[in-house]
MARDREN-532026 format. One record per residue (C-alpha): y, x, z; residue in one letter. Coordinates in pm, whole numbers, plus 32768, in hexadecimal, padded with zeros to 4 digits. Each point is the difference from the previous one (the first is absolute). Example, Ala and Ser with C-alpha at 12.3 -4.5 7.8 and 13.67 -1.06 7.14 Angstrom:
2
7E3E84CE830CA815880897FBES
# end
This chain:
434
0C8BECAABE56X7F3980DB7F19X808981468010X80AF80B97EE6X7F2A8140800FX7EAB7F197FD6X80A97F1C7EE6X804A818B7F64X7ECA8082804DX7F367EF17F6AX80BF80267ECFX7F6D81407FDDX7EC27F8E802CX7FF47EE47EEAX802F81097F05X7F1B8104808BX80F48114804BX7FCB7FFC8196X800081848073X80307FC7818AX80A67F0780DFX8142800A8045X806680018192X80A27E858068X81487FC47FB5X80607FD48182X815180AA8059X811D7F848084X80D580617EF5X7F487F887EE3X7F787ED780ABX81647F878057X807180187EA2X7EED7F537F6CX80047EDF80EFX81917FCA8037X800580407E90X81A97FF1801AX801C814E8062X80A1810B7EE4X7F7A81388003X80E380A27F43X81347F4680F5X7F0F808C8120X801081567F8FX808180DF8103X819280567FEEX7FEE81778029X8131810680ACX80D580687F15X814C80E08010X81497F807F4AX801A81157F31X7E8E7FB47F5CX80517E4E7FE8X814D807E7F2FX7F2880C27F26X7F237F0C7F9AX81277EDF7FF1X80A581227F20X7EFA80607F1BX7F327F6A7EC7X7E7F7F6F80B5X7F0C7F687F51X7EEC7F4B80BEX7EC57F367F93X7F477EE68073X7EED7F537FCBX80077E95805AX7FEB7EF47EDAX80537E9980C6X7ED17F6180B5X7F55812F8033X810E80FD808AX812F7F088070X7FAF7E918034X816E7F798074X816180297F74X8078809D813EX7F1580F67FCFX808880AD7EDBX81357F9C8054X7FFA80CF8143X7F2F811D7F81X813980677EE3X81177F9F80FDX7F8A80EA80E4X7FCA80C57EE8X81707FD47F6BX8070805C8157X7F74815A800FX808380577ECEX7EBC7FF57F3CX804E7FDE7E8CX7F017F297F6FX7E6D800D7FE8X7EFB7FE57EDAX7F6F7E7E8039X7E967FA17FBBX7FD97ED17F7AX7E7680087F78X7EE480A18036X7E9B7FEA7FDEX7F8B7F1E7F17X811A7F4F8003X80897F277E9AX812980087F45X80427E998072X7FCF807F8167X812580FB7FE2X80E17EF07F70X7FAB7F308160X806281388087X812180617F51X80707EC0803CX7FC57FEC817AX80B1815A8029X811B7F987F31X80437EBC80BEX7FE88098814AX80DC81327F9EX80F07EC77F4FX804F7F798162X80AC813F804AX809C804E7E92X80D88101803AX7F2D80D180B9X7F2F80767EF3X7FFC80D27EB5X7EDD7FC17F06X7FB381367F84X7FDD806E7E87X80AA81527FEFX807E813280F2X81407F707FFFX7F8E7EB68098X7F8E80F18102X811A80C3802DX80DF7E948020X7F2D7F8D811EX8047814280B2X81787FF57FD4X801C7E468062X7F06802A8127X7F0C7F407F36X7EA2800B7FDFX7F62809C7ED8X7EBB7F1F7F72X7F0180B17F23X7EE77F297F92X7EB180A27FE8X7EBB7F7C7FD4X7EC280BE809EX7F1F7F5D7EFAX7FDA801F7E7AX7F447E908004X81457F4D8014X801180477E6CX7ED07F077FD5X7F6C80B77EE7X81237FE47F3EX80D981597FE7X814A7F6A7F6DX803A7F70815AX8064816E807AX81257F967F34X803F7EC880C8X7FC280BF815AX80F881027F94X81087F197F8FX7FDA7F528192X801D8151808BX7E8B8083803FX8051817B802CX7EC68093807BX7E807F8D7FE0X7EAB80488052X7EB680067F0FX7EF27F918133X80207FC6815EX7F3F809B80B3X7EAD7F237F27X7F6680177E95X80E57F557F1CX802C80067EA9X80C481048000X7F1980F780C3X7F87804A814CX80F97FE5812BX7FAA8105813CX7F047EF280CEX7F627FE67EBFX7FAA81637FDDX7FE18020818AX7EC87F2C7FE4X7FA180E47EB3X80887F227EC9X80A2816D7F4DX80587EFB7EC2X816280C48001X80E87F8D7EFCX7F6F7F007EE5X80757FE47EB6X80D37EB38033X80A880D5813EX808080FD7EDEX80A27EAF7F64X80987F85811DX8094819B8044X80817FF07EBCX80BF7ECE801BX8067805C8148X808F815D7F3AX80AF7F147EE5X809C7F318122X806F812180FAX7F227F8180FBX7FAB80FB811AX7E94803D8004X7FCF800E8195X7E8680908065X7FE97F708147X7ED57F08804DX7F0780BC7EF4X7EFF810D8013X7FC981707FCEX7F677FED7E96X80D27EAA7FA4X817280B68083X7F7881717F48X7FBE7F4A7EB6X81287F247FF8X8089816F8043X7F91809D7F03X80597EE77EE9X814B80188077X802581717FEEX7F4A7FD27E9DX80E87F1A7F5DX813D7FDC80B9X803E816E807DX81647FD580B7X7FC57E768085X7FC4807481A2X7EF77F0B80BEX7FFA7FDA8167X7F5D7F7C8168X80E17F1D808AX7F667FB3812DX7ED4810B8055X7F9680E9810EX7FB781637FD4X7E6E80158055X8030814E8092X80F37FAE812AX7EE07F3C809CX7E8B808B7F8EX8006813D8120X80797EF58100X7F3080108133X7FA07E777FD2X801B80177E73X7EEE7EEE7F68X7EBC80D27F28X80A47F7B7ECFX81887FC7801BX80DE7ECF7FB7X7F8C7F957E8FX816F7FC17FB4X80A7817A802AX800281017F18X7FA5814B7FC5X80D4815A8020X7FD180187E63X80357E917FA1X816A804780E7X801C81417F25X7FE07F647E8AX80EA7EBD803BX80E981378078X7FE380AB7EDAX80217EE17F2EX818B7FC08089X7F8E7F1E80EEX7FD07FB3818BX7F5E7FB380E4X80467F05812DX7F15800A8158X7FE27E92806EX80447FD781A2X7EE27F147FEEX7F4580258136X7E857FB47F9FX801480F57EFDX804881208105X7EA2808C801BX7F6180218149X815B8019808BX805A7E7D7FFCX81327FD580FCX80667EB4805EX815A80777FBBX804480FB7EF8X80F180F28080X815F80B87F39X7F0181418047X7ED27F817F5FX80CA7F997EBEX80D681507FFAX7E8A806D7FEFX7F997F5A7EDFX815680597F3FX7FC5816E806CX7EC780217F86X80427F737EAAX812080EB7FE6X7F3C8137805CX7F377FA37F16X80C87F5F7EC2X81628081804BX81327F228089X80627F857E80X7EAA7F307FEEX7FC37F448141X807C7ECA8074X7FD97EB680E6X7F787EDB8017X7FCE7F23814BX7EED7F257F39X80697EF98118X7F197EC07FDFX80C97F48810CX7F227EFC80AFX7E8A805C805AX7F667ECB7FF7X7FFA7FD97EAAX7FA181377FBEX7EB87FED808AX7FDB7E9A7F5FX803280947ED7X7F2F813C801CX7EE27EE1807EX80307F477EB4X800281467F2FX7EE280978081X7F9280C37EEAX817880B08006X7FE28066815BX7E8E80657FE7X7FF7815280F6X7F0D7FEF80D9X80E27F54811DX80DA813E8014X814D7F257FD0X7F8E7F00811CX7FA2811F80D1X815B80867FEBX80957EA5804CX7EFD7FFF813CX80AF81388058X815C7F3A7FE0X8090808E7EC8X80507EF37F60X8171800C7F98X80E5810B7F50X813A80C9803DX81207F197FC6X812E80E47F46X81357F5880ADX7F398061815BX7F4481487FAFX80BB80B17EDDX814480AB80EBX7F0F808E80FDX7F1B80887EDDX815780947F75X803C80AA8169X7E6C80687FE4X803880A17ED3X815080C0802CX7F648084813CX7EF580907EFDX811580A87F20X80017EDD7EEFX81A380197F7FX80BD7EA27FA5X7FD480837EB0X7E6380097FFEX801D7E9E80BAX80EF7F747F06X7EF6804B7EEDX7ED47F5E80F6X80737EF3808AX80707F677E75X807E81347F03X7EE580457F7AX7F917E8D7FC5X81387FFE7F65X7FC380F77F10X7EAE7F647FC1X80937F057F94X811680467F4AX7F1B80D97F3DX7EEA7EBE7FD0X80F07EEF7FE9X812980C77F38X7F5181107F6AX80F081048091X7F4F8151802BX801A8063817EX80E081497F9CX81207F197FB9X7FBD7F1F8112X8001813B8122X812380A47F12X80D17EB6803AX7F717FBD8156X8119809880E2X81277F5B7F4BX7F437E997FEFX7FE8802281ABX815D8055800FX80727EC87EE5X7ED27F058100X80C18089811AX81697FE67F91X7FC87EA47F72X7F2C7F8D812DX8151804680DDX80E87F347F04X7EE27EEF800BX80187FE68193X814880348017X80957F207EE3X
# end
């Protein structure tokens, strides 16, 4: 069997973009994965210590996860979604921002997927809230539900046609990106400018932002460039002053570039120390992915509560506790991961540095229901109160998007926030109780 590095690497080569070779995809770990091919990564992810007092905390409080795993690329069996959110449900874990598209990926693609989720989620019915305000939110937190927010982490799904953001509103889309990580219409996403496209944001990106804007769709910067994420920044500052955008699922650059084993040029997909410090400013967040890969130079076949107290930390230091969250970015199974990083080649065009990582063995992510309490004990032993946790772990996605969805300004929202905890909290008892 042809191996999956040389299939990769000869991608590269067909379009001329070789740099270096990339070492053989030979350990245990990955090899077992690929082959077996049955194996869940995310299921596999390590269960980590945690004390009681930390697993009430999270059961107790408003989290907001994200993951990115559209079916047939990051879940390929009912049983695995199905076990991922029980799991999930059981830890307390209020609900998670969805991907259902990416890439290049068609409107008619995200009704297959819509679809697909929908069923799947159908077979357990009463386990799930479909999201479409805070209060939907707020409701899965009190029944023990499971809060699902749509997003989309591509702008191509509109097919040209920009009164679909109407229709992808209406089914629940609350968050979307202009370019993964390639050129697209809409502008350069961060490979492309990685391998020197600096196209940044084109004019048709400034249509799709503004019906985004008309539709209260969260602009979310993860997956594009320096030049593409600074101009959509800039447009948005320009002509809707008070609308926040955000990184749902990036890494802070500067955790990881004075690492002893730190690659020349960094993982293409984090961000900068001032691209952290505008979304900030704007009202927004942003969310550290436990993705392993994307862990420069450190790449840990297990990512540990320390390491993603670490990345938390960091953003805080640097943006303040009201603007960071989380995001797992879980993407499950490996398999088809790599099948369909193979298939995309031009998307995951880095030089090898993501199958290097994998070589390494990080290849899966920090699972919330098996992570999150012993990152809560982490970060109380570093002086973080419930209070700054509260806002972390899903407040200040909250507020986000109460202020994008609802257009409430984020003074009324912390001025009611106190009394709202105490109402979730009393009516949360009656709920178990009744």
């Amino acid at each position: 069997m042809k191996e999956r590095s040389d299939v990769f690497l000869h991608s590269y080569k067909k379009r001329g973009k070789m740099k270096y070779l990339v070492k053989s995809l030979t350990t245990v770990a990955l090899a077992t994965t690929l082959l077996v091919g049955t194996l869940n990564a995310s299921i596999e992810s390590k269960t980590w210590p945690a004390s009681e007092k930390a697993k009430k905390f999270v059961a107790d409080t408003i989290v907001i996860g994200f993951f990115a795993s559209p079916h047939g690329i990051g879940w390929t069996k009912d049983e695995h979604l199905h076990n991922y959110l029980d799991d999930s449900r059981a830890a307390g874990i209020t609900g998670h921002s969805m991907t259902l598209t990416a890439v290049g990926h068609t409107f008619n693609d995200f009704i297959t997927q819509h679809k697909k989720w929908r069923s799947v989620m159908g077979q357990k019915a009463d386990k799930f809230i479909f999201v479409k305000s805070v209060r939907d939110i707020e409701a899965a937190h009190i029944q023990g539900k499971t809060a699902v927010i749509w997003n989309s982490q591509t702008a191509t799904i509109i097919d040209g046609d920009l009164s679909k953001m109407i229709t992808l509103k209406e089914m629940g889309v609350a968050s979307m990106i202009l370019a993964y990580n390639d050129l697209f219409r809409t502008g350069s996403g961060s490979l492309a400018e990685f391998n020197g496209n600096k196209t940044g944001l084109t004019a048709w990106g400034k249509k799709v932002l503004d019906a985004m804007a008309e539709n209260r769709i969260i602009v979310d910067l993860s997956h594009m460039g320096p030049k593409m994420t600074n101009d959509i920044m800039d447009y948005m500052d320009k002509k809707y002053p008070g609308i926040p955008y955000v990184f749902t699922h990036s890494l802070p650059a500067g955790l990881y570039k004075d690492g002893k084993n730190a690659t020349k040029r960094g993982c293409y997909r984090n961000i900068s120390d001032q691209e952290a410090l505008r979304a900030a400013k704007s009202g927004g967040y942003v969310s550290p992915t436990f993705t392993e890969w994307m862990m420069d130079g450190v790449w840990p076949e297990d990512v540990t509560p320390v390491q993603v107290a670490d990345m938390i930390d960091y953003y805080a230091k640097l943006v303040g506790v009201d603007h960071v969250g989380i995001a797992s970015d879980d993407l499950f199974t490996t398999e088809p991961i790599v099948a369909f990083a193979e298939s995309q080649a031009d998307n995951y065009d880095d030089g090898g540095y993501m199958f290097r990582a994998f070589d390494k063995g990080a290849t899966g992510c920090g699972e919330l229901s098996k992570i999150l309490a012993a990152a809560t004990d982490e970060l109380w032993k570093r002086g973080y109160t419930n209070e700054d946790l509260k806002k972390i772990f899903g407040g200040n996605k909250m507020r986000v998007y109460k202020q994008v969805w609802e257009g409430e300004s984020p003074v009324q929202f912390n001025k009611d926030a106190a009394d709202t905890e105490k109402l979730r909290k009393v009516l949360k008892e009656r709920y178990i109780t009744r």
